[in-house]
C-alpha positions in Angstrom: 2.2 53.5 -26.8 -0.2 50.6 -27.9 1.1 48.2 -25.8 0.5 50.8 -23.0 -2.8 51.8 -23.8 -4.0 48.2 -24.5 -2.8 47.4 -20.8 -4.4 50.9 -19.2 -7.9 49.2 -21.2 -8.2 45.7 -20.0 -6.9 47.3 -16.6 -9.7 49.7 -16.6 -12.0 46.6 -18.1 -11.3 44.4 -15.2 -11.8 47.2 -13.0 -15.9 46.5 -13.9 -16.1 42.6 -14.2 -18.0 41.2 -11.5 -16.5 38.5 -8.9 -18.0 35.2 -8.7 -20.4 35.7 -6.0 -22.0 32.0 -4.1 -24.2 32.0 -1.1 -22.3 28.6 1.1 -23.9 26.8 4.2 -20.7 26.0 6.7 -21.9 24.0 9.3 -21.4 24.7 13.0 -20.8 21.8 15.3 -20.9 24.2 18.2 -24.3 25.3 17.8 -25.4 22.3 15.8 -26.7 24.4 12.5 -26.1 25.1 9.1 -24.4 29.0 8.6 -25.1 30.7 5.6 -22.1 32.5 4.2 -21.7 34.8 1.1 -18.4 34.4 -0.4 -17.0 36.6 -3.3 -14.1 35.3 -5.4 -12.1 37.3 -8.2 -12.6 36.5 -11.7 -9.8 37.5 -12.7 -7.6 34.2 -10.7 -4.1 33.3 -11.5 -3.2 29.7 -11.8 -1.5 29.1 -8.4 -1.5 32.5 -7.1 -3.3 32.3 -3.2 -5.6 34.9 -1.8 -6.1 37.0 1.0 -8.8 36.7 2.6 -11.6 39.9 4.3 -14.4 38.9 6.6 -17.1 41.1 6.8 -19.5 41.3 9.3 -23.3 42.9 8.8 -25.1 44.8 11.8 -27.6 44.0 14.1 -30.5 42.9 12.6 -29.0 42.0 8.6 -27.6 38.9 7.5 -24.8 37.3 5.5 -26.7 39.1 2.4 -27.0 42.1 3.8 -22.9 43.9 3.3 -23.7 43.1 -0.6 -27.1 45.6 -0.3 -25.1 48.2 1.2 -22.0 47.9 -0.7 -22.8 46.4 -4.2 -19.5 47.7 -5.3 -17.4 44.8 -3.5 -17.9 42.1 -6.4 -15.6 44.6 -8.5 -13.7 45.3 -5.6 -12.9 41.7 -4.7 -11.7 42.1 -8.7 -9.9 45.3 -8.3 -7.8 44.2 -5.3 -7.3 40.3 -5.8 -8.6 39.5 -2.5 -11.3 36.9 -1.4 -14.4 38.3 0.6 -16.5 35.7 3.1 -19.8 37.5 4.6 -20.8 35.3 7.6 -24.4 35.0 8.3 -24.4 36.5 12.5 -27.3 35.9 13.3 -29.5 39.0 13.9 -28.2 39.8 17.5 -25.2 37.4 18.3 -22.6 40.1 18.6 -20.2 37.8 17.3 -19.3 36.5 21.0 -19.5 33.5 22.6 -22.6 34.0 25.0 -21.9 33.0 28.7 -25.7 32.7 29.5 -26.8 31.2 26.4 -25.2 27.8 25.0 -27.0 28.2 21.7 -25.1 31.5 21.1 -21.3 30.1 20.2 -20.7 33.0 17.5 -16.9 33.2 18.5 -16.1 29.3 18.4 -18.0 29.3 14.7 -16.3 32.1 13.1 -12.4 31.0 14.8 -12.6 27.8 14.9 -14.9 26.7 12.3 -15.6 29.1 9.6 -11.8 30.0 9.4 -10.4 26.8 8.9 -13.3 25.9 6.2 -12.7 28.9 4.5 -8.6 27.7 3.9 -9.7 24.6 2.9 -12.2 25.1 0.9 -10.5 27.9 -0.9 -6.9 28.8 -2.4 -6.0 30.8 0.5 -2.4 32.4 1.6 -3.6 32.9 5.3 -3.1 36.3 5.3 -7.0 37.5 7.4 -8.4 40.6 8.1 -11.6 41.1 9.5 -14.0 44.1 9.6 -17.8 45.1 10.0 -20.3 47.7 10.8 -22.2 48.4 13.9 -22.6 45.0 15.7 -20.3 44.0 12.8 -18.0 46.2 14.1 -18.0 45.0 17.5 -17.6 41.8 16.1 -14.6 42.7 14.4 -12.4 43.9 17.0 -13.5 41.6 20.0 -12.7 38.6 17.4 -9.6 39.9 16.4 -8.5 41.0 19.6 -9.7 37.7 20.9 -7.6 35.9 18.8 -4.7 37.7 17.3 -2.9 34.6 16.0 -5.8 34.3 13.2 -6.0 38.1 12.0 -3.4 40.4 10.9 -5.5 43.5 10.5 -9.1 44.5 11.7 -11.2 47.5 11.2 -14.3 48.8 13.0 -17.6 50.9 11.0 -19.4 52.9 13.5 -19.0 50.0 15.7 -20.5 49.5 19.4 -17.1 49.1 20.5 -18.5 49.7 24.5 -22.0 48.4 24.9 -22.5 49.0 28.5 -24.0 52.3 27.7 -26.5 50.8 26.1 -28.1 47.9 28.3 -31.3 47.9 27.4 -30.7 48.0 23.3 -30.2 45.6 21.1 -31.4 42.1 23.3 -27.9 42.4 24.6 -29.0 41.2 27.7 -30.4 37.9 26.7 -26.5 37.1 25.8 -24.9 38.6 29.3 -27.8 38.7 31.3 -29.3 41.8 33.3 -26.4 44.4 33.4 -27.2 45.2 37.3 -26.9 41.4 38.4 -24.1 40.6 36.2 -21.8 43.5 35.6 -18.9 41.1 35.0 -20.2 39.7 31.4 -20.6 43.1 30.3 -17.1 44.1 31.2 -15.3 41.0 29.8 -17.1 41.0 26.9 -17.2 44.8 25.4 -14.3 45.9 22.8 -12.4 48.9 24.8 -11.7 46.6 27.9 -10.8 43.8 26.1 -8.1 46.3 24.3 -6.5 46.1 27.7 -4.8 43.0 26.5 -3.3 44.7 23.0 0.5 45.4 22.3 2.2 47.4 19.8 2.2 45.3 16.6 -0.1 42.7 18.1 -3.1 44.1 14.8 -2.8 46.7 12.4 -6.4 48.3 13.0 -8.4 50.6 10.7 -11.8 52.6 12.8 -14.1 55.0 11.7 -17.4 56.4 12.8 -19.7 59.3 11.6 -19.9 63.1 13.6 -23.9 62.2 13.7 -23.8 58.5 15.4 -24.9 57.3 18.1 -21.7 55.4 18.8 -19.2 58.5 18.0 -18.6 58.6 21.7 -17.5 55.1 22.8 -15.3 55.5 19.1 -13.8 58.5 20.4 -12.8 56.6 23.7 -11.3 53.4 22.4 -9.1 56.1 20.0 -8.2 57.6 23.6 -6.9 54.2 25.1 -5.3 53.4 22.3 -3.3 55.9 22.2 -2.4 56.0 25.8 -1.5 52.5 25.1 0.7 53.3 22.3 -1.0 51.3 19.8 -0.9 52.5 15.7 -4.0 52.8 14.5 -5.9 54.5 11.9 -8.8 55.9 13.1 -11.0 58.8 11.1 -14.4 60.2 11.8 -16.3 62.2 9.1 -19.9 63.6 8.2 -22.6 61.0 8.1 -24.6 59.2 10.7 -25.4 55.7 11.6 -27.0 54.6 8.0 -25.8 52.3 5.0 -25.0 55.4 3.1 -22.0 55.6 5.5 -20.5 52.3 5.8 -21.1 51.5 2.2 -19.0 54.4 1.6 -16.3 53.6 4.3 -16.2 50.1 3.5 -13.9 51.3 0.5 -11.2 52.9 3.0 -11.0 49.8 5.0 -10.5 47.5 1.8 -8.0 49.8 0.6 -5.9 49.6 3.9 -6.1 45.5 4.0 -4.7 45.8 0.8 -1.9 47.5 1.8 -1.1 45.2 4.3 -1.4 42.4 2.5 1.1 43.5 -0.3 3.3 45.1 2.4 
């Protein structure tokens, strides 16, 4: 019994030590510039033992602080769950893509091909990725990880603008794909539901979410559609809230939760 209640109080104990939490600068050879990046790593290490690794990405607008303000629980999280959390600084409006007007916006190249790699070297890593975000983050997420399925396992989505051609004037989208009228093909190569198109059963297991009072329920409630008609398992949820930190510094939790799971699985 004291053996068992010793263990249930240092369990409950770690449960509230922060993570070690730096601020990084990775820099990008494909946009020739320094990229700040929070990273978050447990405390509580074990000699040899390799992490998992969760990307999160912040919304239009925030930066690579900017997860931490809405969600201050993750340094105990990142304890809790034994898992290594990078916050890439997106820039306020990249949307995480590769802009085909715009040379200076390489957001895609940076976070596959250079942030990725850095990370595993830099840190004890097992390779096991997912990769998740609100909003723009969001977007991010699943064009990234749909994008590139070889270097994500799992992704997840927050209220994320997961079709942006309803929204053409928002955002400064159109200084990344240009005027929607005269070039209708960036637009539809580069928005999350027709990119999906390319998916297969298995490919990702995918996590979604979005509140009954956003402004993005809708194009949510479509990509659950062609998922489905395309046979692909996913988890998707929506519940009360509406496009605010309150609600995807809440959901955050849920998506954690599931990349733990499939990590351990």
């Amino acid at each position: 019994m004291k053996k068992f209640c010793l263990s249930f109080i240092l369990g409950l104990f770690s449960f509230f030590i922060y993570a070690k939490t730096d601020t990084i600068s990775v820099y990008s050879k494909s946009m020739n510039k320094p990229i700040k990046v929070v990273v978050i790593q447990p405390d509580n290490l074990i000699k040899g033992k390799k992490l998992p690794v969760v990307y999160l990405l912040h919304g239009h607008g925030g930066n690579h602080r900017a997860w931490l303000q809405s969600a201050p629980q993750l340094e105990a999280k990142a304890n809790q769950m034994n898992m290594l959390l990078v916050m890439p600084d997106g820039s306020r409006n990249s949307w995480y893509m590769n802009s085909p007007i715009n040379p200076a916006v390489q957001y895609e190249t940076f976070m596959v091909k250079e942030l990725v790699p850095y990370i595993d070297s830099a840190y004890s890593t097992n390779f096991k990725r997912a990769i998740t975000g609100l909003s723009m983050g969001g977007h991010g997420a699943f064009y990234l990880s749909f994008r590139n399925k070889g270097v994500f396992g799992a992704a997840g989505s927050i209220c994320g603008g997961v079709d942006i051609r309803p929204f053409p004037k928002n955002w400064e989208l159109s200084q990344l794909l240009g005027d929607i009228a005269e070039q209708p093909s960036n637009w539809d190569a580069n928005t999350v539901i027709n990119i999906a198109e390319n998916l297969q059963p298995g490919d990702l297991q995918l996590i979604f979410d979005c509140g009954y009072g956003d402004f993005f329920l809708k194009v949510n409630r479509d990509l659950h559609q062609k998922l489905l008609q395309k046979k692909i398992p996913h988890d998707y949820t929506e519940r009360p809230g509406a496009h605010n930190s309150a609600y995807w510094g809440s959901s955050i939790d849920g998506h954690l939760l599931y990349f733990s799971k499939f990590f351990n699985q």
